[in-house]
N, C-alpha and C positions, 0 to 999 in steps of 0.2 A: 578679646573677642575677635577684632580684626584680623591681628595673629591668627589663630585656628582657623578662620575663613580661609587667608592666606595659603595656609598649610593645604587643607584640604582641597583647595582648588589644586596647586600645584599635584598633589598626590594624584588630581582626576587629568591632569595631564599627561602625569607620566604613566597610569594607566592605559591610556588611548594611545599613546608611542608605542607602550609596550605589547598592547594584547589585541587590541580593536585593532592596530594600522599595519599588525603583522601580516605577511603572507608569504607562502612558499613557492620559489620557482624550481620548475622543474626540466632537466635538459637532457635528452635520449639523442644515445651514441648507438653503432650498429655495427657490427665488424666482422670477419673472421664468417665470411656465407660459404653454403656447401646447398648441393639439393639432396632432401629424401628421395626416396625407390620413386614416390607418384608426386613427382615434380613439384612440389613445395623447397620453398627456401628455410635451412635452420641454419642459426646464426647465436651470437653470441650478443645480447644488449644489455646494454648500462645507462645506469638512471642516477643523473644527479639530482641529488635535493639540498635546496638551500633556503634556510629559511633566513628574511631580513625584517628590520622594522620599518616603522611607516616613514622613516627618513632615507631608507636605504642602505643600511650598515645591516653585513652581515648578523647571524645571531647564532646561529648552527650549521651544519653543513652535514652531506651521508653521502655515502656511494655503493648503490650494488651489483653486481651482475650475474645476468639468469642468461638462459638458451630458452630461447623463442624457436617459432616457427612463423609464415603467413604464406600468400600466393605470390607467385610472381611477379605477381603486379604491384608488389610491397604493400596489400589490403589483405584482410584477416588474419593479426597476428592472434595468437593464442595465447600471449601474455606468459606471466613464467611457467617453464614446465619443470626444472628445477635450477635452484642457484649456486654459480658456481664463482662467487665471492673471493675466495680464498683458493680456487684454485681455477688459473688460467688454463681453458681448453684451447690447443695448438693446432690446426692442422684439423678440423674437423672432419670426419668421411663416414656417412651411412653404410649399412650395409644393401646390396643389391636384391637382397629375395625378399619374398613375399610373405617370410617364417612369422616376422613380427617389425617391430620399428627398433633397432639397432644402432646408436650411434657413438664411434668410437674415436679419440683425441691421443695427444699426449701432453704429458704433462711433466712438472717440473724439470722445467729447464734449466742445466747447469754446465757454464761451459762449452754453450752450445752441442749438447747432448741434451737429450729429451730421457728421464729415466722411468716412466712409467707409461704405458699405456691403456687408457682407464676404456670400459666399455659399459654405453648403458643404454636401460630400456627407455624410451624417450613415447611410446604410444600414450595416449590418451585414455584407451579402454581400459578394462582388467589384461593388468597384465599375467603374463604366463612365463616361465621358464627364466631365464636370464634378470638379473634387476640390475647389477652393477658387479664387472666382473676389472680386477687390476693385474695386468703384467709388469713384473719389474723386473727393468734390464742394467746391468750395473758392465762398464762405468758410463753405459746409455746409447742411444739409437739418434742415427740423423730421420729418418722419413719413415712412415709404416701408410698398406694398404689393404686392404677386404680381398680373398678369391673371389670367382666369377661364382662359386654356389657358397658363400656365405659363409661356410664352414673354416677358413684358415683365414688368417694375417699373412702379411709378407712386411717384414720390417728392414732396415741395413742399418749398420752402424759404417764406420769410416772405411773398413774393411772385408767386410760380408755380407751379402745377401741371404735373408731366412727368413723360411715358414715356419708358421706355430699356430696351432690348433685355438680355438678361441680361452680353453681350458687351460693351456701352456704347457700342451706335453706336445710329443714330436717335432720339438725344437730341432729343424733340420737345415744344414746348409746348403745353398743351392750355389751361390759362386764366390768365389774369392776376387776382390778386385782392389786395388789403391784407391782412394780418396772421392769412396763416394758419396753422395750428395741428395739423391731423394730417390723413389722406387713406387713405381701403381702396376696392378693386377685388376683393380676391381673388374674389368668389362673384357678382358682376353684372355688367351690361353696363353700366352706368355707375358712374363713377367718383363716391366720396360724400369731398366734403371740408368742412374746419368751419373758421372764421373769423370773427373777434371783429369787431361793430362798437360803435356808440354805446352804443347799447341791451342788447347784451349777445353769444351764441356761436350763429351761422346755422348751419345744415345745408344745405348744398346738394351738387347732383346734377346730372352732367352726362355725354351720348354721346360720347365721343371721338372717334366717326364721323359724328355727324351736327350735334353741338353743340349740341345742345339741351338747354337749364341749365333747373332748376327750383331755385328760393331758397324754404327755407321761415318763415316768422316764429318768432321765436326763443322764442316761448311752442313750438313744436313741434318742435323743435328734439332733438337730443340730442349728446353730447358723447361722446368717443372713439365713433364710431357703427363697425357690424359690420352688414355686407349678408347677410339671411340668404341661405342656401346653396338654401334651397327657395322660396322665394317672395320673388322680388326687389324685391319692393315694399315689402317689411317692412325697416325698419331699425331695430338694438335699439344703445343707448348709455345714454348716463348724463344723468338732468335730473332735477333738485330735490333732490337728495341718494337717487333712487329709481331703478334698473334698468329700463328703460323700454323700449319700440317703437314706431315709429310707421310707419303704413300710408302711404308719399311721394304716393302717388298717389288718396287720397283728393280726397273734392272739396274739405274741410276738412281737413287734415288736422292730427292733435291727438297726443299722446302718450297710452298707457294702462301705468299701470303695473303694473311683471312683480314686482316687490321692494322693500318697501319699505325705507328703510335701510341702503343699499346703499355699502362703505364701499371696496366691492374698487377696484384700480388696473391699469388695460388690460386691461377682460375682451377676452375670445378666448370666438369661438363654434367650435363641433365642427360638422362636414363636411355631417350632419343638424339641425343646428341647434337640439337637445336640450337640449344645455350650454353653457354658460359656465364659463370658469378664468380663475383670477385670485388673485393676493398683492393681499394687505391695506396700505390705507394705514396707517403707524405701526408693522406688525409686521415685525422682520427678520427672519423666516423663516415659511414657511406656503403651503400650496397650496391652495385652494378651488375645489369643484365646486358651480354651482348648476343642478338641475335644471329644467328650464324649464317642463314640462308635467306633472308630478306634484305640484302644488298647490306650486309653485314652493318647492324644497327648499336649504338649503345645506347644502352639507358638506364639513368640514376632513378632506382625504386627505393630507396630509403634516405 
């Protein structure tokens, strides 16, 4: 009789370790920010779960990731809008008009080539037109960007600059260059792409309509470069380890710096050209807003 007492105590022990003393923690990462058309942050977040017993020892473990949205202020996320688990979105970029909520990545990386470019509808409401649209580029693309009216891509590979219509016809070339490196349209009438020479990383600029290329010297230069949204002559990117701009169309033109120590990775300019977002090189998780015209501000919203 003692025995089965025995027994049946130990069994209500090992119940209350295993079932009553469980609980699961949960730890949100945040990475890879870009803004919509109306200034909201969409980003990429991941949610680990782990469940332990009442001593502490693991017992299960999950991991998933979805694209969010929230405000600036890193309040009102919208929790998943879909999950992209299995497949790493790169390089996020909205599209600029008003048609609908467009937002398009690239994906699978190989070799440092990106071979697909996924596009999808990301609104809230009933959607209309577009749901999830793929381009595939073989043997793949360094950088892809939006036209100024929503209707083309502008992608390069190591050697070419090209447009292509969101459907992927009039896949057309705009310039031939060596060893280039990344390309944005979304906010100007010229296309701004960067490519490495001897000397060091060019900034150049070119009409797709008229061809007319302007090469800047790489002391002026800037790296991942963003056309601002209101004055297309300003281009803001990265030189010297400093957040920078520079006026293209100067008669010299020179960089001035907006920040110094500037550590962020693919900032993304807002619609007004206010902000900058951006994840940090070295953190694996973290959202940053730098304000651009309030005595040039940073600030950690996630």
């Amino acid at each position: 009789m003692k025995k089965i007492i025995g027994i049946a105590c130990l069994l209500l022990v090992v119940g209350l370790i295993t079932g009553c003393g469980e609980r699961t923690e949960r730890t949100h990462y945040y990475y890879s920010p870009s803004f919509t058309r109306d200034g909201k942050i969409i980003c990429i977040e991941g949610v680990e779960r782990v469940r332990k017993d009442i001593l502490g020892s693991q017992l299960s473990s999950s991991y998933v990731e979805f694209i969010t949205t929230m405000y600036a202020t890193g309040t009102g996320e919208s929790g998943s809008i879909f999950d992209v688990t299995d497949e790493i979105p790169y390089h996020m970029s909205c599209s600029p008009t008003t048609e609908a909520d467009y937002v398009a990545y690239m994906a699978e990386l190989r070799s440092g080539l990106f071979r697909k470019i996924v596009i999808r509808n990301f609104g809230t409401g009933q959607h209309e037109g577009r749901e999830m649209i793929e381009l595939v580029f073989y043997p793949g693309i360094k950088s892809f960007d939006w036209s100024k009216d929503g209707n083309q891509l502008v992608y390069c590979t190591t050697q070419e600059v090209r447009t292509v219509d969101l459907d992927g016809f009039n896949d057309t070339q705009v310039v031939a260059e060596s060893n280039l490196e990344f390309v944005t349209w979304k906010y100007g009438d010229r296309i701004a792409f960067v490519h490495s020479t001897g000397t060091g990383k060019v900034l150049s600029l070119i009409n797709p309509n008229t061809m007319v290329r302007n090469d800047l010297s790489v002391a002026a230069s800037v790296d991942l470069p963003q056309i601002s949204p209101t004055s297309n002559n300003i281009v803001y990117g990265i030189a010297g380890g400093s957040y920078c701009s520079v006026d293209v169309d100067a008669g010299t033109p020179a960089t001035t710096e907006v920040f110094a120590n500037f550590t962020g990775e693919l900032p993304r300019l807002s619609s007004d050209a206010n902000r900058v977002t951006y994840s940090k090189v070295g953190e694996i998780s973290g959202i940053y807003i730098l304000e651009l015209f309030i005595a040039p501000n940073e600030i950690k919203i996630k």
